[in-house]
C-alpha positions as a Python dict, from the first residue, in 0.01 Angstrom:
ca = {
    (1, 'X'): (0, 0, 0),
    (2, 'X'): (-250, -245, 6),
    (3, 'X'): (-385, -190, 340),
    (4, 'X'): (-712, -47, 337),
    (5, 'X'): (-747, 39, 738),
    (6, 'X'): (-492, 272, 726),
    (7, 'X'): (-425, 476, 1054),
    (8, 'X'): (-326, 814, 1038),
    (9, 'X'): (-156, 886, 1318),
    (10, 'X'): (55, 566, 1252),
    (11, 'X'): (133, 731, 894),
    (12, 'X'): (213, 1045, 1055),
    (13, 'X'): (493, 934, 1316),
    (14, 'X'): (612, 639, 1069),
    (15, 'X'): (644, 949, 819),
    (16, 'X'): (848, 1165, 1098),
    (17, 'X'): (1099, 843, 1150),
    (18, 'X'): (1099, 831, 724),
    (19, 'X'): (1154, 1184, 715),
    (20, 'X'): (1416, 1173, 1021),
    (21, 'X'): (1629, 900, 903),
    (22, 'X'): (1681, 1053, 517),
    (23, 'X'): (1801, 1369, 706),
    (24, 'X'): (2048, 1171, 932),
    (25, 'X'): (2142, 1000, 631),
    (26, 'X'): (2225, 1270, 417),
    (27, 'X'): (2395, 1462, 684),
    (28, 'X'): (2645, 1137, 766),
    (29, 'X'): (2797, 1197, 443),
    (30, 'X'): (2924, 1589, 546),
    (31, 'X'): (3260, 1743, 704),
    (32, 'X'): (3302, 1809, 1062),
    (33, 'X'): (3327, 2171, 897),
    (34, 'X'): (2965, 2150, 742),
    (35, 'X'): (2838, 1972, 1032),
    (36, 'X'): (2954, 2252, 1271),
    (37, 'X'): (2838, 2574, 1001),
    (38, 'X'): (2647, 2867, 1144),
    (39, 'X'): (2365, 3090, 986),
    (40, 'X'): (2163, 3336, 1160),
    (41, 'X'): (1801, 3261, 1156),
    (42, 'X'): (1821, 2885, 1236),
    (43, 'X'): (1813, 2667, 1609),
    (44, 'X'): (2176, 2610, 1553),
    (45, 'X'): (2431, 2419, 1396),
    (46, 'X'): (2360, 2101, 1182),
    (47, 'X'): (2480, 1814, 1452),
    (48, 'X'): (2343, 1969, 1739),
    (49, 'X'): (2033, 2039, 1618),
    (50, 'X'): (2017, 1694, 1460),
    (51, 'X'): (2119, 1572, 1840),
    (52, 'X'): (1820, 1829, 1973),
    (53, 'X'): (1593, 1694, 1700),
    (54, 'X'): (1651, 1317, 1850),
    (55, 'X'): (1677, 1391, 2248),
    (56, 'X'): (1350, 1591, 2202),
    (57, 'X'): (1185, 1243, 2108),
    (58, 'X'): (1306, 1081, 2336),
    (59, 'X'): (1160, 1380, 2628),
    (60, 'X'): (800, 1302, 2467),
    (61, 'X'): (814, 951, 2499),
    (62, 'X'): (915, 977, 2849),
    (63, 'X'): (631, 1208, 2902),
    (64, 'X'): (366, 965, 2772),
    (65, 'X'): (545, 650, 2876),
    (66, 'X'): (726, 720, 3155),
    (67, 'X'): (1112, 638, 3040),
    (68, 'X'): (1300, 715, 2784),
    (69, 'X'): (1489, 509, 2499),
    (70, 'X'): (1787, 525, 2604),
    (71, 'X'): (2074, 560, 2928),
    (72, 'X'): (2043, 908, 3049),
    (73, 'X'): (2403, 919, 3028),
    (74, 'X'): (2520, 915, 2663),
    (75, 'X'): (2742, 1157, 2475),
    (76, 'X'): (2518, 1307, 2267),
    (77, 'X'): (2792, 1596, 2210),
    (78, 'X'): (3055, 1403, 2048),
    (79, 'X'): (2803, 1143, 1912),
    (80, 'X'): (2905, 996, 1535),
    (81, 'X'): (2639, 1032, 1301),
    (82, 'X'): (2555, 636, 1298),
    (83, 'X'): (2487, 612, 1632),
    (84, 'X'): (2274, 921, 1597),
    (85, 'X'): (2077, 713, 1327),
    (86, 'X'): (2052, 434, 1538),
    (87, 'X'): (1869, 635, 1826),
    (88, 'X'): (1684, 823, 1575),
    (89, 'X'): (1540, 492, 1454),
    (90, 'X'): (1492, 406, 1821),
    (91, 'X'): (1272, 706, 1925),
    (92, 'X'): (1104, 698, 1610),
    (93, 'X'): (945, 307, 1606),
    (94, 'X'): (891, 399, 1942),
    (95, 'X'): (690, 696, 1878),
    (96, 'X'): (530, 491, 1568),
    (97, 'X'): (413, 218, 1853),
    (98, 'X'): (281, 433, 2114),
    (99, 'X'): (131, 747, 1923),
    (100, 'X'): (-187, 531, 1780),
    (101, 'X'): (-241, 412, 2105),
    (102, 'X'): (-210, 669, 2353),
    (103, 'X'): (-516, 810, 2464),
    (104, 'X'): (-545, 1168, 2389),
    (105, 'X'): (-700, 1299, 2661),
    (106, 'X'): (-511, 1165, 2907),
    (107, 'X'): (-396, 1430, 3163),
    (108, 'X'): (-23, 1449, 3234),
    (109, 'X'): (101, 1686, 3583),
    (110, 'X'): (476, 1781, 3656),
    (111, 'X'): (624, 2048, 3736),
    (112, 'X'): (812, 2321, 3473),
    (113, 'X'): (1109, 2531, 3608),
    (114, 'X'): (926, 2534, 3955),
    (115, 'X'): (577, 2579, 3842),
    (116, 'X'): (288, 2328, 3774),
    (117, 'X'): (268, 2239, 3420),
    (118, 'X'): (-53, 2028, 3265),
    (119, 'X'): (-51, 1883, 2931),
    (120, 'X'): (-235, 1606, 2756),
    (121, 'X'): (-74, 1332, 2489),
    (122, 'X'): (-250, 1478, 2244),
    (123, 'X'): (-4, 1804, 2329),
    (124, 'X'): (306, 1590, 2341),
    (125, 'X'): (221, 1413, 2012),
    (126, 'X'): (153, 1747, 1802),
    (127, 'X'): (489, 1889, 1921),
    (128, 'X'): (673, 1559, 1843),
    (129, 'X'): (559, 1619, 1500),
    (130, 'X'): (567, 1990, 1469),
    (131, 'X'): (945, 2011, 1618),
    (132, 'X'): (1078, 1750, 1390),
    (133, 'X'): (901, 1944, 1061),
    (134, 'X'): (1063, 2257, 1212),
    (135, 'X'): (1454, 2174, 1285),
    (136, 'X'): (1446, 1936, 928),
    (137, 'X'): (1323, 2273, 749),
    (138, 'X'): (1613, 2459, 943),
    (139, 'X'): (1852, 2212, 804),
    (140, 'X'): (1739, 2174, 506),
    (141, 'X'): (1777, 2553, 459),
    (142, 'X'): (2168, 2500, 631),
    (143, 'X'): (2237, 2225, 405),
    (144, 'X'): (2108, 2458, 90),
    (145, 'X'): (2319, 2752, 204),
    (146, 'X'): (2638, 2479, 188),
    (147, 'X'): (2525, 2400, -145),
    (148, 'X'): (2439, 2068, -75),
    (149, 'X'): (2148, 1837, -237),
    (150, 'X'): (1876, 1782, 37),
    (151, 'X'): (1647, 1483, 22),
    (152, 'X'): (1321, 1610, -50),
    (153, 'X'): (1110, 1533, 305),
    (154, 'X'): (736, 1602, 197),
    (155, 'X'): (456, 1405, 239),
    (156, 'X'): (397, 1352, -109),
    (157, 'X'): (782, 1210, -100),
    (158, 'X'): (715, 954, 157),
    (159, 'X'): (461, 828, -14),
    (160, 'X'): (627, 793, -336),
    (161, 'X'): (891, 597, -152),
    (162, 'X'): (613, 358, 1),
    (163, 'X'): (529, 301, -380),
    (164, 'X'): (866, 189, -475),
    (165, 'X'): (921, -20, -222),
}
């Protein structure tokens, strides 16, 4: 890390993709079975909320930017854990580029289940962040329960993998 103008909102989203793609990755190595495993007090099941986790980031960038990563059309159901990765890395350098960048105040109007709905990019930004800390908590506790080794996803980690790069 020899940068000394180091931007923190840059660290913050490339730490979300970081954090993002070790989940992914651990998670390609599991059964269909574990994959698809219930417990009460979590969004859901392991795939689809790894599948949430990655069309959610691709809804904020389309709410700052104005599109979205990807064809609206994909099979995000049935989609293998690879291709998963790949759009996770997608939406993430995406977010990475924009998030530093977008201005924070800037005023956003649409419309929410028939109702005008205002938010700002700073809004859009914080939830990016604060959704994918939630669901990788929520499988990191699923993943536990199965009694299976997590990666360890805090901030402190990230940066020890920048050092050993």
């Amino acid at each position: 890390m020899q940068n000394n103008q180091i931007n923190l909102i840059d660290k913050m989203f490339e730490y979300n993709l970081w954090a993002n793609t070790q989940l992914i990755e651990i998670c390609s190595d599991l059964y269909d079975e574990q994959l698809q495993t219930e417990i009460e007090g979590v969004y859901g099941r392991i795939h689809p909320t790894l599948v949430h986790l990655i069309r959610a980031e691709g809804g904020y960038l389309n709410r700052i930017t104005g599109s979205r990563p990807w064809a609206d059309d994909l099979e995000w159901n049935h989609m293998p854990m690879s291709d998963l990765l790949e759009k996770a890395q997608m939406s993430g350098n995406q977010l990475v580029a924009i998030a530093g960048k977008a201005d924070p105040a800037t005023r956003h109007d649409a419309e929410w289940q028939g109702n005008p709905f205002h938010f700002y990019n700073w809004t859009v930004l914080l939830q990016a962040l604060y959704h994918g800390i939630e669901h990788r908590t929520q499988i990191k506790f699923l993943l536990t329960q199965l009694g299976v080794a997590h990666p360890e996803l805090a901030a402190w980690d990230y940066m020890e993998s920048l050092l050993s790069e």
